[in-house]
C-alpha angles and dihedrals in degrees: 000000000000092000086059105137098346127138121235128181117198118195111215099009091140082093155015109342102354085064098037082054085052103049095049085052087054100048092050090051109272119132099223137200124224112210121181152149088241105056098183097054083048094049080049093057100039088048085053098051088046093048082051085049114259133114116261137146123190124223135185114246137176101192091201097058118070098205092052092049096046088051084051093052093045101041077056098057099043096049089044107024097238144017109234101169143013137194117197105204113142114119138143132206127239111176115192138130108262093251093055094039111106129232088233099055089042087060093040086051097052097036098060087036092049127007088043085053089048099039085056101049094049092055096044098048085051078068105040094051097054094049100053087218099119119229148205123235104191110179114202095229110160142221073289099068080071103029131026132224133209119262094022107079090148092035092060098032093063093041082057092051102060090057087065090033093056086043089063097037085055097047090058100029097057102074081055101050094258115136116190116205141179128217111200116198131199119209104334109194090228125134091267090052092048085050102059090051096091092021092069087026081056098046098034096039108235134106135290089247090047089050093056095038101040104023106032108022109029110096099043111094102240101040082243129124122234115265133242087238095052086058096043098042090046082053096052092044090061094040092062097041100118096200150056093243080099118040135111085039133140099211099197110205103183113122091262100306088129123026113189 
């Protein structure tokens, strides 16, 4: 009952976790936003939660570029009056060894993790300040924003930014009523995951199985991937916590992969 009227955005929710994110928002009584890249598939999903019942809207959002994020936010806010939470989850994948990885992947890498993390935080604390409603900013990181992995040195080097980046949220935040998270994944089965699969088979020469059982899985404790509902249901639980007892955390939900 905590989500009751408020108000979440959701960066990349056309699709995988972003919409999973959404959709649990949704069904405990927050009207959500689905921003995305692909605004037809986020018109799709917004359409789907109204016609279960629930409130949603869908907006286009290019998380790299400022001007198309602040029209998102305020497009928001003046549709639906406020902007209570907001989940920045959009996020790509780019494998390679550190030799062969371009300059320009590393700073498109960088640029949709966390600029796009910073460019809508910025945007949205604009709004829950002057509203004096409080707020949550909760930033998908992932089990790589503590450990780091071969093949993925953006990947993990942005993961490990929007820990500092919620610390800072949370130190200034705070005095407003603001709180900053993070939720920190394992090995999620979504399309960019699947996708991964051959493309490390591929670079460290080994097969797809071994990919998923003794690069992927092997350190979590039951050999499973973590599920779309664990991350969802790890994001709701700090969007409806209504104080600053938890605020600057990592929360890791990766069936014991990394215990902190």
């Amino acid at each position: 009952m905590a989500l009751m009227d408020k108000v979440a955005l959701v960066t990349g929710a056309a699709s995988g976790i972003g919409e999973a994110c959404a959709r649990k928002l949704a069904q405990d009584g927050a009207t959500v936003v689905i921003a995305d890249l692909n605004l037809v598939n986020a018109q799709k999903v917004a359409d789907d939660i109204v016609a279960n019942g629930r409130k949603a809207i869908a907006v286009a959002m290019d998380v790299t570029s400022e001007e198309a994020v602040n029209a998102g936010v305020a497009e928001t806010v003046k549709q639906l009056g406020g902007l209570d939470v907001l989940v920045s989850n959009a996020g790509i994948q780019i494998v390679n060894r550190i030799e062969d990885y371009s300059f320009a992947d590393w700073k498109k890498m960088l640029a949709i993790h966390l600029d796009g993390a910073f460019l809508t935080t910025k945007a949205a604390l604009r709004h829950m300040y002057a509203s004096n409603r409080c707020g949550a900013v909760i930033y998908m990181g992932s089990v790589h924003s503590h450990e780091a992995s071969q093949l993925k040195s953006a990947y993990v080097t942005a993961k490990h930014g929007l820990l500092g980046l919620a610390r800072v949220v949370a130190k200034d935040g705070g005095p407003r009523g603001v709180r900053a998270n993070v939720v920190c994944p394992g090995f999620v089965k979504t399309p960019l995951v699947d996708k991964q699969i051959p493309e490390q088979a591929k670079t460290l020469g080994i097969s797809p199985q071994q990919v998923v059982k003794d690069v992927m899985l092997r350190e979590t404790v039951d050999g499973g991937f973590t599920s779309l509902a664990d991350v969802a249901n790890t994001v709701a639980f700090l969007a409806g916590f209504e104080s600053n007892a938890l605020t600057g955390q990592s929360i890791v939900v990766s069936h014991g992969w990394f215990m902190q």
